[in-house]
C-alpha positions as CSV (number, residue, x, y, z in Angstrom):
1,X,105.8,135.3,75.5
2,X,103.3,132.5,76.1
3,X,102.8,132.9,80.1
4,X,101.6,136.4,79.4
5,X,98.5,135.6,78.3
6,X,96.8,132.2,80.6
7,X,94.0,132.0,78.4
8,X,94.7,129.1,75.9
9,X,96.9,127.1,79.3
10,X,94.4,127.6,81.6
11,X,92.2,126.2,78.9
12,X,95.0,123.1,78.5
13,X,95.3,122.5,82.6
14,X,91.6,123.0,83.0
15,X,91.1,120.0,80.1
16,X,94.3,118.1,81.8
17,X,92.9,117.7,85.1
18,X,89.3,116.9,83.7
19,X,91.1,114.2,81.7
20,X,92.6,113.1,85.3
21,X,89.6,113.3,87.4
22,X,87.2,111.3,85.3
23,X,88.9,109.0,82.5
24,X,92.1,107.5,84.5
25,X,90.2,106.5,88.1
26,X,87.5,104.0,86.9
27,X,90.6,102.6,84.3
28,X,92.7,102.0,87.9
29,X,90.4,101.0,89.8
30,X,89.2,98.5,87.7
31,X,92.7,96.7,87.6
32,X,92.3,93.0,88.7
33,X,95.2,90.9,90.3
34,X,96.1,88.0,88.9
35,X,96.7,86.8,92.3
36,X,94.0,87.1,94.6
37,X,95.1,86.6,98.5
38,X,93.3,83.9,100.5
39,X,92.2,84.2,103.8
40,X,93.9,81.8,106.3
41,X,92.1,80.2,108.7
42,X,91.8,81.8,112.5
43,X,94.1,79.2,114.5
44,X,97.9,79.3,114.4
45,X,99.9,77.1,112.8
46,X,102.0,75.3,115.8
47,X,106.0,76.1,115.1
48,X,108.1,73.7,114.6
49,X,111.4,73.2,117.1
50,X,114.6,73.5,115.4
51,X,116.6,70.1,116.1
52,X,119.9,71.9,114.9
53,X,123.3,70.7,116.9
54,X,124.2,74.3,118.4
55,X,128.0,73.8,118.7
């Protein structure tokens, strides 16, 4: 049986995580947006009153 000896998968987990920790962090982190946000401006826009006929 294969779990009885953990030399070759600690080997595989070992190479696994190494493969996690250092190839797929710069690759997600470097993902752009297509749309960046803007920043609105500091005063708030005034709302508007509703001139619905409340029945």
């Amino acid at each position: 049986m294969p779990q009885l000896n953990p030399a070759p998968w600690f080997a595989i987990f070992v190479f696994t995580w190494l493969v996690f920790l250092t190839v797929i962090p710069p690759k997600v982190m470097a993902h752009t947006f297509n749309n960046e946000p803007t920043t609105m401006g500091a005063e708030k826009a005034a709302p508007e009153p509703w001139n619905w006929p409340w029945y």
